[in-house]
C-alpha positions in Angstrom: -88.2 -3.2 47.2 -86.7 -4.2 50.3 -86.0 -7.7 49.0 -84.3 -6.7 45.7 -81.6 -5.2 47.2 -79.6 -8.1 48.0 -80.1 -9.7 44.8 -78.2 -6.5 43.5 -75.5 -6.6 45.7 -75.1 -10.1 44.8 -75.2 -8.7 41.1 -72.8 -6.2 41.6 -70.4 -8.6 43.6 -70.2 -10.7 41.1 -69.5 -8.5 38.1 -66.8 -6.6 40.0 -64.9 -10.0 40.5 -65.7 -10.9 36.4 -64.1 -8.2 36.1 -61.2 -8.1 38.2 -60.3 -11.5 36.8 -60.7 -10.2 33.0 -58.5 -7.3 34.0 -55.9 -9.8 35.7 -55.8 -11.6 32.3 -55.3 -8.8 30.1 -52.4 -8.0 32.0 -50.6 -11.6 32.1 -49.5 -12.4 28.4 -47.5 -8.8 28.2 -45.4 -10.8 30.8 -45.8 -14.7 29.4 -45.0 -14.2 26.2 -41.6 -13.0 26.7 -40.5 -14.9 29.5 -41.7 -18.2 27.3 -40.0 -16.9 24.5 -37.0 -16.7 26.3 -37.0 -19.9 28.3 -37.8 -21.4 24.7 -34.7 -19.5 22.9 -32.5 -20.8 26.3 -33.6 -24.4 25.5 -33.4 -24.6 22.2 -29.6 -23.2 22.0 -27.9 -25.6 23.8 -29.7 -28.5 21.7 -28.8 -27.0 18.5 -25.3 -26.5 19.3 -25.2 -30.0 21.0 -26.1 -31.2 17.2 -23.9 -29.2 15.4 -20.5 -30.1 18.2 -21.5 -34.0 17.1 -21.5 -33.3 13.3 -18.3 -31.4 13.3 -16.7 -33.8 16.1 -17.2 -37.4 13.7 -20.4 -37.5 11.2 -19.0 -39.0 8.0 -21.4 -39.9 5.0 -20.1 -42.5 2.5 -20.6 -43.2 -1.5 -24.2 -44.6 -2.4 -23.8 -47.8 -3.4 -26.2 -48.8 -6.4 -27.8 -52.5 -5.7 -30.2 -53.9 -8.0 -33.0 -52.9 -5.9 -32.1 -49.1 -5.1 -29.3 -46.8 -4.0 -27.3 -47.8 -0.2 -25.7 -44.3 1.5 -24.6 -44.9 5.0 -23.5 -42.4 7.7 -21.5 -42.9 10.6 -20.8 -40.5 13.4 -17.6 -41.0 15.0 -16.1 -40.2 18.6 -12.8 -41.7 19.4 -12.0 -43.6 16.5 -14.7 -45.8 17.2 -18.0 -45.8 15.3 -21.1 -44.7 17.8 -23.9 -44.4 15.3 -24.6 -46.1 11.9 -27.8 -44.9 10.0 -28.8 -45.0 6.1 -29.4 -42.4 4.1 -30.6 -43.7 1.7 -31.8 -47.4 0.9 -33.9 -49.4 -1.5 -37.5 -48.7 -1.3 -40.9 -49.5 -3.2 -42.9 -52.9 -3.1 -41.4 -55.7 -1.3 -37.9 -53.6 -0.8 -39.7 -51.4 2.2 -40.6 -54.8 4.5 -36.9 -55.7 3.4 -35.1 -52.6 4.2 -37.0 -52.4 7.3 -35.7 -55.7 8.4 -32.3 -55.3 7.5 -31.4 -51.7 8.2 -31.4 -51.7 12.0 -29.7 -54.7 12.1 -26.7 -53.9 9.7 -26.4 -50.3 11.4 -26.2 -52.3 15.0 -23.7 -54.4 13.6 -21.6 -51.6 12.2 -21.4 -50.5 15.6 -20.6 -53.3 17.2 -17.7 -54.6 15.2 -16.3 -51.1 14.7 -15.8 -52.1 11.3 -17.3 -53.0 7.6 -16.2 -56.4 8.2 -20.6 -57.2 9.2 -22.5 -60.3 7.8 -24.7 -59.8 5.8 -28.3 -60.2 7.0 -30.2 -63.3 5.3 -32.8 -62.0 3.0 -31.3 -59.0 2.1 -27.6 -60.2 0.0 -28.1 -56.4 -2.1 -28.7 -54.6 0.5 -26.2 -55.7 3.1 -23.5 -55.7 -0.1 -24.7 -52.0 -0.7 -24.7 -51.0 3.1 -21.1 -52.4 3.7 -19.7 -51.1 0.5 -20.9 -47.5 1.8 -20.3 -48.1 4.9 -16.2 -48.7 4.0 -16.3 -45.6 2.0 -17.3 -43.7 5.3 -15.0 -45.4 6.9 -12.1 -44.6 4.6 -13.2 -40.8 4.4 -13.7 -40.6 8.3 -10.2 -38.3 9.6 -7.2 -40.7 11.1 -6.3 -39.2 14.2 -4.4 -40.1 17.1 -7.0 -41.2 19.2 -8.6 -42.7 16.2 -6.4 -46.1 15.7 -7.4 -47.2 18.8 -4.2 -49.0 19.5 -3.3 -47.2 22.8 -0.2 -44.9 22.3 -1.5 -41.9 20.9 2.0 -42.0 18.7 1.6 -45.8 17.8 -2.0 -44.7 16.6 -0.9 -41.6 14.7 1.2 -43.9 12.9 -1.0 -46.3 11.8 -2.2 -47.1 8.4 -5.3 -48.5 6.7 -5.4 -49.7 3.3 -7.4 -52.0 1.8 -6.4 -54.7 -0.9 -8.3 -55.1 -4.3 -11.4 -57.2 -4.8 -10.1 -60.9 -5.2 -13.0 -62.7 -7.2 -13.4 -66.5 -6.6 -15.7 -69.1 -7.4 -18.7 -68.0 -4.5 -18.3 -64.7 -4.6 -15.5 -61.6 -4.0 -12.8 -61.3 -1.0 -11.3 -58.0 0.0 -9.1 -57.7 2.9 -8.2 -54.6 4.4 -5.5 -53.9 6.9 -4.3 -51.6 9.7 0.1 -51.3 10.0 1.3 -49.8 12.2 5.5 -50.2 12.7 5.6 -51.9 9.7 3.2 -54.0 11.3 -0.1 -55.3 10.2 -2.2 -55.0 13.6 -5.8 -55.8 12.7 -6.8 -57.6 8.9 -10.2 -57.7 8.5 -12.8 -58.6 5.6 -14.6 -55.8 3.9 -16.3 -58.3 1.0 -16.6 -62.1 1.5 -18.8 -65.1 -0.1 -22.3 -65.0 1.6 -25.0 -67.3 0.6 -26.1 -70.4 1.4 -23.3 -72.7 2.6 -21.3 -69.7 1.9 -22.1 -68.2 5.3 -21.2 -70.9 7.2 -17.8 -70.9 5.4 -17.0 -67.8 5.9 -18.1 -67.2 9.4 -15.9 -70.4 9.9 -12.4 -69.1 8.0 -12.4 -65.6 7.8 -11.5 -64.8 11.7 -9.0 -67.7 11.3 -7.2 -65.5 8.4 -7.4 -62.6 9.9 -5.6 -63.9 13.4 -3.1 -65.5 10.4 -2.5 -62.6 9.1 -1.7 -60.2 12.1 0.1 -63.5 13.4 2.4 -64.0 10.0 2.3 -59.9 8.9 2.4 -61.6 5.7 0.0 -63.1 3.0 2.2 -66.1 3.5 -0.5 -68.0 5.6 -2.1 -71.5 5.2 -5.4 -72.1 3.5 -8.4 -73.0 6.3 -9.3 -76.6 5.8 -12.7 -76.5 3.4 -12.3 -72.4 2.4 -9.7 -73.2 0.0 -11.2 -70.5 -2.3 -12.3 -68.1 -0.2 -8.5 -68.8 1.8 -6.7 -68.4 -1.9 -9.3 -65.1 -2.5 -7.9 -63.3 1.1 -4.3 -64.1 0.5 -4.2 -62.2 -2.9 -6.3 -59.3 -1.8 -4.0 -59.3 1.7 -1.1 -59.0 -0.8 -2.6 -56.6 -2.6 -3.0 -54.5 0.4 0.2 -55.3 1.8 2.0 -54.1 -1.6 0.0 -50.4 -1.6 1.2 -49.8 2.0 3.4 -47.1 1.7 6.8 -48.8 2.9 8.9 -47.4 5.7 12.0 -47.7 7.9 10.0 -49.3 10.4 7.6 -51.5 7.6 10.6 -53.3 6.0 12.2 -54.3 9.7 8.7 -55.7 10.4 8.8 -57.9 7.2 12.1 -59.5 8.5 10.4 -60.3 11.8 7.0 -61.2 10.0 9.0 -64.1 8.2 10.1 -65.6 11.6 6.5 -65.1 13.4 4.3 -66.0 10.0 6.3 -68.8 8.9 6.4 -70.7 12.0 2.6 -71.1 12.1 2.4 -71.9 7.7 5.9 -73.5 7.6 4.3 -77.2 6.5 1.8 -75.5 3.8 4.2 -73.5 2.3 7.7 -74.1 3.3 8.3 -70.2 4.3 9.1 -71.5 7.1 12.2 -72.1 6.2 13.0 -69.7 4.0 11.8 -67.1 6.4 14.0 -68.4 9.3 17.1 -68.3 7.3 16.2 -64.1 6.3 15.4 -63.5 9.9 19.1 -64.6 10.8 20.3 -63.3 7.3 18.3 -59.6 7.4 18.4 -59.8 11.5 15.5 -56.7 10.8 18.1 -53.7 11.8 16.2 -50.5 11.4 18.9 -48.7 8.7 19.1 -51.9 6.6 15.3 -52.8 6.4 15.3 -48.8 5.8 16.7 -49.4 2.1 15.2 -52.9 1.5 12.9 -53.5 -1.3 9.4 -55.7 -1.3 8.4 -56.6 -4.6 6.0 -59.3 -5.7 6.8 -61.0 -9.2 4.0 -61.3 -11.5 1.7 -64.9 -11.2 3.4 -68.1 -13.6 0.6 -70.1 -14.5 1.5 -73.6 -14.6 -0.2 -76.8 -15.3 -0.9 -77.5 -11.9 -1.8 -74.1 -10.6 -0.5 -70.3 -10.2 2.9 -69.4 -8.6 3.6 -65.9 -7.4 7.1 -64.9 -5.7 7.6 -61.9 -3.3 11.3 -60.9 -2.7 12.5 -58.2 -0.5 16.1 -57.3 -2.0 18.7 -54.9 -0.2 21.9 -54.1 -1.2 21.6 -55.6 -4.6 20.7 -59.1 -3.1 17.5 -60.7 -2.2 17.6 -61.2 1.9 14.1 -63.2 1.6 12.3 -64.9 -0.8 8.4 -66.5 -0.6 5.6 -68.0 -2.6 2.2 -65.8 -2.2 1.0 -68.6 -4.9 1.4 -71.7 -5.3 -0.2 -75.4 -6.6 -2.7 -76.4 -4.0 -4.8 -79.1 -3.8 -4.9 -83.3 -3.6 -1.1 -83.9 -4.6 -0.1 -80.3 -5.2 0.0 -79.4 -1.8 3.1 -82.0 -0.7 4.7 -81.2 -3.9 4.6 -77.6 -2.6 5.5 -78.3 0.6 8.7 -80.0 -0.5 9.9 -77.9 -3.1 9.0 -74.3 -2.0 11.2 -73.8 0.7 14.4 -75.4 -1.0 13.8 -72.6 -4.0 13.2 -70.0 -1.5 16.6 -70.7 0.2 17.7 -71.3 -3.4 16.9 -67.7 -4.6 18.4 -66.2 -1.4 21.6 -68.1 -1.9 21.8 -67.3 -5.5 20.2 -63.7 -5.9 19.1 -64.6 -9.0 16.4 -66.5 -10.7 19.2 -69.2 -11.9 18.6 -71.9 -9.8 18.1 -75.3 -10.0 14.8 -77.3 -10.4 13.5 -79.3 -7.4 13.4 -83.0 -8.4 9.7 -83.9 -9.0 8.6 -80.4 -8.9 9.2 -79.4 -12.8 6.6 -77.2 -13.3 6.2 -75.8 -9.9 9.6 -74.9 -10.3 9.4 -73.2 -13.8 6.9 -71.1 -12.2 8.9 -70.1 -9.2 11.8 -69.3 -12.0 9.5 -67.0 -14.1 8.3 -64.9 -11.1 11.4 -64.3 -9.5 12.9 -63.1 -12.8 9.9 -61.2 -13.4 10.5 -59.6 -9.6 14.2 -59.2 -10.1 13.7 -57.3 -13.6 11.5 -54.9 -11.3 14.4 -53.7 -8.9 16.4 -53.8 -12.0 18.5 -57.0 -10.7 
């Protein structure tokens, strides 16, 4: 008996502490619970409302875009003005579109970001998709608020004031152009490319001229600019959507003294292509780009005069019942064309600005060039009613 006893108080010992500790337990989830509850609730406010602050600060979804292969639907989110995510929402999918859209996606929504813009190339491999992808992406971009931190220009008032608008789709023999624009002061301050050729040579092409038009255009303000040397058709596809956007800008006080000065900074860079140049000089000394004269100037572009050696378009700003400047958006291009052009252009621009009228004299060997000229200037005169 004597040597059972310990073996009980070991017994005992031990089921006292089993169940201390069971007690212990029992008692610690009416405390856990609650306090992890909380903590939980704490942590999980401050990330939802971090969520919803970015949504409402700049999250903009654009149109889906229908490609051959499946719906495009991009969304930005916004900060600034400048572009800080790109993701799509929807993209083509099934079969070999998946491996595709896996490749491309990442790299289209990096490149969003980067250039700030829809002016991306397209990646190789995927021509629908990156076509889809910008086209949404340009619709998100147009939606997206303009604010005054959002033209990223500097001034907050400069910014305010600026203006986006992009031109129409200009089709040409490898593929569309469209140009869009940013004016600010009657000003364009950044041109850009939402659509050009890709494929192929294409690429090469593009990635070659299109920053060269876009410094042209900023440079001229005008769709007055030279062709790139081997672009001629993608060149002649960004001057007419660049006109297209420059004519859709609402025009202002401050827009119509820009034109003025755009024919003096423009034409000096295109004067040998297409003899603006001099045209433009003598409406920078003629329209001198006061504020309260440019205020009740006119732009208008003439309708295009085919001829038998290529298009001719005339754009005439007219103020006071006269034209003060007068220039060919179109003209015949190419092997002989282009000194033909070069010579007679600038003598009917001075011609027209002389004359305020579409009587004027042909340019000796440049008949039909100058028929043209004649046809669209009376076709832009009839339009202010001069």
């Amino acid at each position: 008996m004597k040597k059972s006893h310990p073996i009980r108080r070991v017994m005992l010992a031990t089921a006292a502490t089993v169940s201390g500790i069971v007690l212990v337990l029992s008692l610690k989830p009416a405390s856990d619970p609650s306090s992890s509850a909380s903590a939980q609730g704490g942590g999980a406010s401050p990330q939802g409302g971090a969520q919803q602050s970015a949504v409402q600060d700049g999250a903009v979804t654009g149109d889906a875009a229908t490609t051959e292969y499946g719906p495009v639907q991009v969304r930005l989110t916004m900060a600034g003005g400048k572009i800080t995510k790109a993701e799509a929402v929807q993209q083509p999918k099934g079969g070999r579109s998946d491996q595709i859209s896996a490749d491309a996606i990442p790299k289209l929504n990096q490149a969003a970001v980067a250039a700030g813009s829809a002016d991306i190339d397209a990646v190789s491999g995927a021509t629908y998709t990156s076509a889809g992808y910008k086209k949404s992406l340009q619709s998100a971009i147009d939606k997206a608020p303009k604010s005054g931190g959002g033209g990223g220009g500097g001034s907050s008032s400069g910014s305010a004031q600026a203006q986006t608008v992009t031109g129409d789709v200009a089709t040409t023999e490898y593929g569309p152009v469209q140009v869009r624009v940013t004016m600010a002061g009657g000003k364009i301050t950044k041109a850009e490319a939402v659509q050009k050729p890709t494929g192929g040579r294409s690429d090469q092409i593009s990635a070659n001229s299109v920053p060269k038009l876009n410094q042209a255009a900023v440079a001229a303000g005008n769709a007055d600019i030279d062709a790139v040397s081997g672009a001629t058709y993608t060149s002649a596809g960004y001057k007419k959507s660049l006109q297209s956007a420059i004519d859709k800008a609402p025009k202002s006080g401050g827009g119509s003294a820009a034109g003025s000065g755009q024919a003096g900074a423009g034409n000096g860079g295109g004067g040998s292509d297409s003899g603006s140049g001099s045209a433009g000089s003598d409406n920078a000394g003629g329209g001198g780009g006061s504020s309260d004269v440019a205020a009740d100037a006119r732009v208008v572009t003439g309708s295009v005069a085919e001829t038998e050696y290529g298009p001719v378009q005339v754009r005439i700003t007219y103020n006071g019942g006269k034209i003060t400047k007068a220039e060919a958006v179109q003209k015949p291009k190419g092997g002989r064309s282009d000194q033909v052009s070069a010579n007679s252009i600038p003598k009917l621009n001075q011609a027209a600005v002389a004359a305020s009228s579409a009587d004027i004299d042909a340019v000796s060997g440049a008949s039909y060039t100058s028929a043209g000229y004649k046809k669209s200037l009376q076709n832009a005169l009839d339009q202010v009613g001069g």
